[in-house]
C-alpha positions in Angstrom: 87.5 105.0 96.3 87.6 107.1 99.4 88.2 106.7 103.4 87.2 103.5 105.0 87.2 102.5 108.4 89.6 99.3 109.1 90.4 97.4 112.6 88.6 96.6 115.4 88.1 99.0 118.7 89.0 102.2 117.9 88.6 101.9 114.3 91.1 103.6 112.1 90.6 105.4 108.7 92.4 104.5 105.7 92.7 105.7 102.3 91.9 103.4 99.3 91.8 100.1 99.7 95.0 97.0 99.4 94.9 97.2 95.8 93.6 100.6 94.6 94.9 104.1 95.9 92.2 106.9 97.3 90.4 108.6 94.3 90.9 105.5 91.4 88.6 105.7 88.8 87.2 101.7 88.8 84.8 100.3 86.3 82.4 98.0 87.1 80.5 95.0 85.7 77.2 94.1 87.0 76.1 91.7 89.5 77.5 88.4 88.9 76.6 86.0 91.9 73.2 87.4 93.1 74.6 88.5 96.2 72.7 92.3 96.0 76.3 93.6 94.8 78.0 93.6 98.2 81.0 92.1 96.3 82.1 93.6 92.3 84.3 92.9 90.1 86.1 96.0 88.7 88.8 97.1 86.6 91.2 99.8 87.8 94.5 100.6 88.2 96.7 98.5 91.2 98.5 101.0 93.8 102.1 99.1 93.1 102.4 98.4 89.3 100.1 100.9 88.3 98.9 98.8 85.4 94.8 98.0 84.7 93.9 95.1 86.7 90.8 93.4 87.3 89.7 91.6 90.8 86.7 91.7 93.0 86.3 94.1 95.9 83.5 94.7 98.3 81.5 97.2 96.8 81.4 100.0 99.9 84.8 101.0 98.7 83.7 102.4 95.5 82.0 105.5 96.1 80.7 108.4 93.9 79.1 106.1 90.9 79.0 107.3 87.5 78.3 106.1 84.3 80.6 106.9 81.3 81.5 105.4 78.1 84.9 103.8 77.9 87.5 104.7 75.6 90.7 103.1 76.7 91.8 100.3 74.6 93.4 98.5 77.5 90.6 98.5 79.9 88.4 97.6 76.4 91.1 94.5 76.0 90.1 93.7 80.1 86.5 94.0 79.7 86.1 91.5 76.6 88.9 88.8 78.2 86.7 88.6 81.5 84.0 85.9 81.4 81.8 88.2 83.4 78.2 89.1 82.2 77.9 92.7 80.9 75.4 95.2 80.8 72.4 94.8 78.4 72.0 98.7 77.7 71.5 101.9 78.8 68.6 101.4 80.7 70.1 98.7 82.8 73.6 100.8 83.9 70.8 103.4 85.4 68.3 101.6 86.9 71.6 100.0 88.5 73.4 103.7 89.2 70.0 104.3 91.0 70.1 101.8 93.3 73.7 102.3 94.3 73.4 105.7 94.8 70.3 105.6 97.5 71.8 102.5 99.0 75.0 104.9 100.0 73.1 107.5 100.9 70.9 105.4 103.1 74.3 103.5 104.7 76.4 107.1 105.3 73.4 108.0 107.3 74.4 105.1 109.7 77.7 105.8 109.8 79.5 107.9 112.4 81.3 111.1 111.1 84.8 110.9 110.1 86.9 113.6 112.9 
């Protein structure tokens, strides 16, 4: 999670997002509506109780995709209650990855720079 511009004329920069502070490692399931993964649903930790949550949140908040194995048991516990699909394998987190990472490259080019 980094900047991101909010309000109308002039817009203002902001850190994070309502839920998750600047810099919060999220994880993230796969598509689940078919809607090109404009909106995600993530785990992460909230900004005020600081305990793992899991919500959805427009996807141009998360920035600087990974993939990594997870070890915590709690966000482990949050993955396996959710009744979201999962990733099949591998193969499918990078072909995935790929995409995400050319489609913010491609959207910071139209972008105006941050003063």
């Amino acid at each position: 999670m980094e900047r991101r511009f909010a309000g109308e004329a002039p817009p203002s920069v902001e850190s994070g997002t309502k839920h998750f502070p600047p810099k919060t490692k999220v994880y993230c399931f796969p598509a689940q509506w078919g809607d090109g993964y404009e909106k995600i649903v993530v785990i992460g930790r909230h900004r005020g109780s600081h305990r793992y949550v899991r919500m959805v949140i427009p996807s141009r908040h998360v920035t600087h995709w990974r993939m990594k194995q997870v070890y915590s048991p709690k966000v482990l516990r949050l993955i396996k209650d959710g009744r979201q699909h999962f990733w099949k394998g591998k193969q499918d987190v990078e072909q995935a990855l790929r995409y995400l990472l050319q489609r913010d490259i491609a959207e910071a080019a139209k972008r105006p720079p941050l003063n």
